[in-house]
N, C-alpha and C positions, 0 to 999 in steps of 0.2 A: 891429028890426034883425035881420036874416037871419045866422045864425054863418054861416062855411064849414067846413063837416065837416072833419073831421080822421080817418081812416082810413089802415088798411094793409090792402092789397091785393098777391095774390101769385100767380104764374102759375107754372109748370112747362113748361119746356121741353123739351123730350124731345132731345138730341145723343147717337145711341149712341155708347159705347166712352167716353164721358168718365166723367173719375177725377177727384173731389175730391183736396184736399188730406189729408194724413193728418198729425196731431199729438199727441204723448203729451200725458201730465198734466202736467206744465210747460210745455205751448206750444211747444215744438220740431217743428221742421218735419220730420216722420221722410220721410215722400215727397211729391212736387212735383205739384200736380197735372199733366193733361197737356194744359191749355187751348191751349197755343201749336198744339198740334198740330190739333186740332180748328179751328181758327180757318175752314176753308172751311165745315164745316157748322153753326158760327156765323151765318157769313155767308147762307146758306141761310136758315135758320131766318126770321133779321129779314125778308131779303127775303119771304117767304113768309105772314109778318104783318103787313100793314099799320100796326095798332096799336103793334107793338115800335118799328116807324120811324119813326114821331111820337114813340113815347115818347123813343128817341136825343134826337131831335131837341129837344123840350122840357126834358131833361135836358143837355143841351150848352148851351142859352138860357140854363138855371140856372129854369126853371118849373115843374122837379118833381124830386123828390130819388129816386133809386132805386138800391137794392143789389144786386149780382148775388153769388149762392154757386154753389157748384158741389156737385153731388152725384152720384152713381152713376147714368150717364147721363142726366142735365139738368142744364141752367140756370133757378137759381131766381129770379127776378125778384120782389125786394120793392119797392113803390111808396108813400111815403108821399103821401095825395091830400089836398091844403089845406096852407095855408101855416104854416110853424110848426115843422113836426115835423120829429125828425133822426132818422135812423133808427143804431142800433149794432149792427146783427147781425154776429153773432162771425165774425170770417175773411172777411167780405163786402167786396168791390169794388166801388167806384163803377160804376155804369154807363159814366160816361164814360171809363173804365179798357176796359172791355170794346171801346166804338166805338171808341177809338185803335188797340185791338191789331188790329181787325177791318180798319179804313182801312187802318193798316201794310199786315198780310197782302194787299189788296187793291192797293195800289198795288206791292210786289214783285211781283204776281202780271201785271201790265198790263207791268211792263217786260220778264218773261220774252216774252213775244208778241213 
């Protein structure tokens, strides 16, 4: 009988000008990141990779688990691949956290028009 792997896999997205979140050593949120702002060239990004857009899409089904962080100009995409794994990386957002915010921005953006 064939296991299925169990792996994490992690991509870099490159969004200039984005700013993680910043926390002391207690967990306090000193500054916010500035994801809302960024959210058009979020949307860039996905459309731009095929691959991210299945991956949405398989993480909205609930067919693969993935964490986005934010770091000093990217999005870091952790993917756990096989069924099982839960992934905890520190200060990370669902994926599906990220599609939402991105839908939002998108549908304000259609009613400006």
């Amino acid at each position: 009988m064939s296991e299925i792997p169990r792996e994490i896999a992690q991509s870099v997205i490159p969004i200039p000008g984005l700013r993680p979140e910043v926390h002391s050593i207690r967990d306090e949120v000193i500054r916010e990141s500035n994801l809302a702002d960024k959210l058009q060239e979020v949307d860039q990004a996905i459309r731009a990779r095929p691959w991210l857009s299945r991956l949405v899409r398989d993480v909205q089904a609930g067919r693969k688990t993935a964490v986005v962080t934010t770091s000093l100009g990217a999005l870091v995409v952790t993917v756990a691949v096989g069924a099982g794994l839960e992934l905890g990386v520190r200060h990370g957002r669902d994926l599906r956290e990220v599609a939402r915010l991105v839908h939002s921005w998108r549908k304000r953006v259609k009613k400006r028009r």
